[in-house]
C-alpha positions in Angstrom: -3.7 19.4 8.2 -3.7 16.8 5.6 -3.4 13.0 6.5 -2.0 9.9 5.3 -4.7 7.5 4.2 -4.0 3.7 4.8 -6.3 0.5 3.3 -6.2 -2.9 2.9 -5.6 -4.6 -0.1 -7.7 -7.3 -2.0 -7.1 -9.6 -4.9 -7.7 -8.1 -8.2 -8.7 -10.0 -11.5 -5.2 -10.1 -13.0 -3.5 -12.7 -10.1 -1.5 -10.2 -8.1 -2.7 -8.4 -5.2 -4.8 -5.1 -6.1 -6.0 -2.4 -3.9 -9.3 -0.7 -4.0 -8.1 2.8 -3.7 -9.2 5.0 -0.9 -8.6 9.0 -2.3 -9.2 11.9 -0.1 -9.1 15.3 -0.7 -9.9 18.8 1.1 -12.8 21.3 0.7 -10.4 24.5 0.2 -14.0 26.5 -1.0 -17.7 26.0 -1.2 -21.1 28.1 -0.5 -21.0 26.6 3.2 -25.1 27.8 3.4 -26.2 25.9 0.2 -28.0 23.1 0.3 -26.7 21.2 -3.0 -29.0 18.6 -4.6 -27.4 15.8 -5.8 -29.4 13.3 -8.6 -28.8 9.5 -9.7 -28.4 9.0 -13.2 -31.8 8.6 -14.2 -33.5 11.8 -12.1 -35.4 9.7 -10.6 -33.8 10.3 -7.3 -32.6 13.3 -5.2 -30.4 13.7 -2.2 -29.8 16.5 -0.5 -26.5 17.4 0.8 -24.1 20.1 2.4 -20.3 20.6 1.9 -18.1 22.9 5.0 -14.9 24.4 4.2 -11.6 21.7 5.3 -14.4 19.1 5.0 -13.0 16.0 3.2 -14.5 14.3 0.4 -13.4 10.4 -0.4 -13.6 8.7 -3.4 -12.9 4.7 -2.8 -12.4 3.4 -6.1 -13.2 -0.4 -7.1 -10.5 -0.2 -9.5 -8.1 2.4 -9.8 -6.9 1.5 -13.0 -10.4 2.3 -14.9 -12.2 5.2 -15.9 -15.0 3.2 -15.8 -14.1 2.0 -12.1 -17.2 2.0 -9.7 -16.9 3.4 -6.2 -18.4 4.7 -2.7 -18.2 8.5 -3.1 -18.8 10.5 0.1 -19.3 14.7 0.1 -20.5 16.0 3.0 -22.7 14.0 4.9 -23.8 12.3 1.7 -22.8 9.0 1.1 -23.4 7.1 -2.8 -22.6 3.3 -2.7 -21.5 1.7 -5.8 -21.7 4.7 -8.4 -20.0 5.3 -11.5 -17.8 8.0 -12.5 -19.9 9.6 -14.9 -22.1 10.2 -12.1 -19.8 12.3 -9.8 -18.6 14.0 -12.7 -22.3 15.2 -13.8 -23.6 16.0 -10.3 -19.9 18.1 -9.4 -19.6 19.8 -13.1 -16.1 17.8 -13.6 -16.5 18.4 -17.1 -19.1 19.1 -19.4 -22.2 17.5 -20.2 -21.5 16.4 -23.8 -18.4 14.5 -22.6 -20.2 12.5 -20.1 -17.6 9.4 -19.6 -14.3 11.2 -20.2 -13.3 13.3 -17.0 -14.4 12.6 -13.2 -12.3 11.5 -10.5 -10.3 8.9 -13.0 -9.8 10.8 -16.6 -9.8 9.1 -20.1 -6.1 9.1 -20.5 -6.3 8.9 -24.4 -5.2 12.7 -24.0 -5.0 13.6 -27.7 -8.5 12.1 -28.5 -9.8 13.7 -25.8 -8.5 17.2 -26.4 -9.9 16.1 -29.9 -13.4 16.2 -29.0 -12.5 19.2 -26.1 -11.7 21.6 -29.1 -15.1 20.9 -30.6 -17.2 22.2 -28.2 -18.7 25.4 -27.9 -16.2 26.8 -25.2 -14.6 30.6 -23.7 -11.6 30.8 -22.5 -10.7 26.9 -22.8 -7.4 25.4 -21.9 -6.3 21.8 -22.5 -2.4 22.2 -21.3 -0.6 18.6 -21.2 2.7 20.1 -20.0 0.8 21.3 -16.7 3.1 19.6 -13.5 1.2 19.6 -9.8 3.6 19.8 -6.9 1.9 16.5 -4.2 3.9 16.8 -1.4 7.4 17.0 -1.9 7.1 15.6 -5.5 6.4 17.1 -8.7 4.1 15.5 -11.2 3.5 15.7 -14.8 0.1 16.8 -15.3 -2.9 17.7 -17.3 -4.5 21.0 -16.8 -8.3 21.7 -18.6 -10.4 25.0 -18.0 -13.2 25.8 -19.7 -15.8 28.4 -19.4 -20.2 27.7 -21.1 -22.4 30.0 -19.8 -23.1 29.6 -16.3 -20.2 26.8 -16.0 -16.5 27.6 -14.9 -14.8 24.4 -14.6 -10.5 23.7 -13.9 -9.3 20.7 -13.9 -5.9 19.1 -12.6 -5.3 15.3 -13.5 -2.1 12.9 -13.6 -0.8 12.9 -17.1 -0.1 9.2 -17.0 -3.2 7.5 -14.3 -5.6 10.2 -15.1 -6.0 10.7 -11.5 -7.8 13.9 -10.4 -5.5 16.4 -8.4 -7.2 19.3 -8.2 -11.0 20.8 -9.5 -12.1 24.6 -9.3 -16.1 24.2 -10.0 -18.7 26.6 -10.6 -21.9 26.1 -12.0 -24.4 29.6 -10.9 -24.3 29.3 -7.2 -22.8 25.7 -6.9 -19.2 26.4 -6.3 -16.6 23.7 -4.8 -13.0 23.9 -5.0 -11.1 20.8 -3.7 -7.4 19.1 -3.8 -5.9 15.9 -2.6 -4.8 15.4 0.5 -3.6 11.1 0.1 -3.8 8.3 -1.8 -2.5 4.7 -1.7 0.6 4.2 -3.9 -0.5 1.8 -6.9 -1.7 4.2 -9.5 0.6 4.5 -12.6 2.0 7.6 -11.7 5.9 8.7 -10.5 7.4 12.4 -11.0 8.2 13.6 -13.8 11.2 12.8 -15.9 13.7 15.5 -14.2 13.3 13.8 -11.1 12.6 10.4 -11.8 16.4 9.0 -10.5 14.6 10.0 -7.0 11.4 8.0 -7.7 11.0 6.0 -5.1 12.4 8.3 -1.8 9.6 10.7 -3.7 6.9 8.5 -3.2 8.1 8.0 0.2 8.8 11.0 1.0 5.0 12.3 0.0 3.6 9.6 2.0 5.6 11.6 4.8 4.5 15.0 3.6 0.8 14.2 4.0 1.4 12.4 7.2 3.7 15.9 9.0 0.8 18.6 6.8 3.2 19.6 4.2 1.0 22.5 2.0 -0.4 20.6 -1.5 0.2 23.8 -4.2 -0.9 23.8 -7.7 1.7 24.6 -10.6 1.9 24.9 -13.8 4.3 25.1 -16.3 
């Protein structure tokens, strides 16, 4: 069943009201009898933590607008307080380590220059599609779909083509494996369908805020 998410906005920097952004999405897959170790930035911490299937895992972003946004991250009962992206993208394998700041729950959306430095790496069976769509709901977004395969690491990655906003992730790194999609969101991020669609804009954003709310199915498509 998913849910509708609802928060309460605050003043942002550029004097009109901005929201920190609650996103949630659902466990569809994990090793439910691994114990996953999660690290701060530095290694000079560890946390130990354990993910169930239909578990959620929320993301509530300072500033939805950034890739470099800070934000209170919680996986299963493990709760980090003011982290950056680059550290739930190392610690969840949402991307690979020698693009350290450009994928995560909020994407670099300077797609060209990141597919740029994407092709150079040492990758099998790579995809950087940016003609991918995601059906959220009853709505159908353009989107950007990245898979990549280095030794040990399977990674696929869903994002909004224009917010950068993570959709969906397929992650496997030996026997870490997590495979999650959204569930909800506050409207606010730069996002709307895509262009076939977009004379029904605003009854689609509606009508998705209805779809979480009655457990319409989230599928991933591509193009």
């Amino acid at each position: 069943m998913l849910t509708a998410l609802f928060i309460a906005p605050v003043t942002g920097h550029s004097g009109h009201e901005q929201t920190s952004s609650v996103v949630k999405y659902e466990v569809n897959a994990t090793n439910e009898t691994a114990v996953s170790t999660w690290f701060n930035p530095d290694y000079t911490q560890q946390f130990h933590y354990q993910i169930t299937n239909n578990s959620q895992i929320e993301a509530e972003l300072a500033n939805p607008e950034s890739s470099t946004t800070s934000m209170n991250f919680t996986i299963g009962n493990l709760t980090r307080i003011g982290i950056s992206d680059v550290e739930v993208q190392g610690n969840l394998f949402l991307g690979h380590y020698q693009m350290p700041s450009q994928f995560g729950i909020i994407a670099n959306t300077s797609w060209e220059a990141v597919k740029q430095e994407f092709n150079q790496l040492d990758l099998n069976d790579s995809v950087f599609d940016t003609s991918a769509h995601y059906q959220f709901g009853v709505a159908n977004f353009e989107a950007v779909n990245i898979s990549f395969v280095a030794g040990m690491q399977h990674t696929e990655l869903v994002y909004n083509l224009d917010s950068g906003l993570l959709y969906y992730a397929n992650l496997t790194f030996g026997n870490f494996h997590l495979e999650f999609g959204i569930t909800g969101y506050i409207p606010g991020f730069n996002e709307s369908p895509s262009p076939t669609e977009s004379n029904t804009a605003p009854l689609g954003i509606f009508m998705s805020i209805l779809a979480l709310a009655s457990g319409v199915t989230v599928d991933k498509r591509r193009r």
